[in-house]
C-alpha positions in Angstrom: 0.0 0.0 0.0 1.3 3.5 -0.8 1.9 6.2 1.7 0.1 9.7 1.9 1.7 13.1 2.0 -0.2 15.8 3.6 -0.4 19.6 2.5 -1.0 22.4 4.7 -3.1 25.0 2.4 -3.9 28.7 3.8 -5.3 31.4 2.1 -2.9 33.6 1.1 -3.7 37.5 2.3 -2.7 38.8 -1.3 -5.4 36.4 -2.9 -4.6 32.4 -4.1 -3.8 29.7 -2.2 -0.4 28.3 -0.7 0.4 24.8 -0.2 3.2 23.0 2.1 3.8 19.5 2.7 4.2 18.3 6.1 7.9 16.6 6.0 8.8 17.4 2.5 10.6 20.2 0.7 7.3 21.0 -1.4 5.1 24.3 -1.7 3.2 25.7 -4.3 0.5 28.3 -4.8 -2.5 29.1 -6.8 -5.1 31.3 -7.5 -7.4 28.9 -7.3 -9.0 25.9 -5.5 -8.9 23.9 -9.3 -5.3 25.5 -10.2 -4.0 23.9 -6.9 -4.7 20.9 -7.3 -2.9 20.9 -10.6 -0.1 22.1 -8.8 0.1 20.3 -5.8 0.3 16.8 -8.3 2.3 18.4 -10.0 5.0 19.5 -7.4 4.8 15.7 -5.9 5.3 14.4 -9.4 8.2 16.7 -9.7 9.7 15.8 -6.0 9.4 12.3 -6.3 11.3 11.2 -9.4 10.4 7.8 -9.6 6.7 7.5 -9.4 6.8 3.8 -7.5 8.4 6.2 -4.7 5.5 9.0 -4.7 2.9 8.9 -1.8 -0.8 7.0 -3.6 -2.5 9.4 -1.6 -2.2 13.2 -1.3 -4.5 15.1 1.5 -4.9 18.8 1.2 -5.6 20.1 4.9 -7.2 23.2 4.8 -6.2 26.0 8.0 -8.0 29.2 8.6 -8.1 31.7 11.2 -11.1 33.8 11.9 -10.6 36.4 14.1 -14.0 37.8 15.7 -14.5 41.3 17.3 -16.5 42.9 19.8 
């Protein structure tokens, strides 16, 4: 069974998306939700040259802050 590789994604406060994977030397942006999950296969594609090697499974885990006045 293959492994997974997780990405931490956040909302970028200039617009787009970034992308990190937990454990790996991989980050990518994107303007959007479609565009980065082009790139995020693409980046692991790109990391891992042999594709027996690359994780079966990759998890996008989403983190936002809201911050709430009174």
């Amino acid at each position: 069974m293959k492994s997974e590789i997780i990405f931490e994604v956040i909302e970028a406060e200039e617009g787009g998306y970034c992308a990190s994977a937990l454990g790996y030397g991989i980050t990518t942006q994107a303007d959007s939700l479609a565009e980065l999950r082009d790139m995020v296969r693409d980046a692991v594609a790109c990391y891992f040259d042999d594709p027996d090697a690359a994780p079966g499974i990759i998890r996008l885990h989403f983190v936002r802050d809201e911050v709430l006045a009174r």
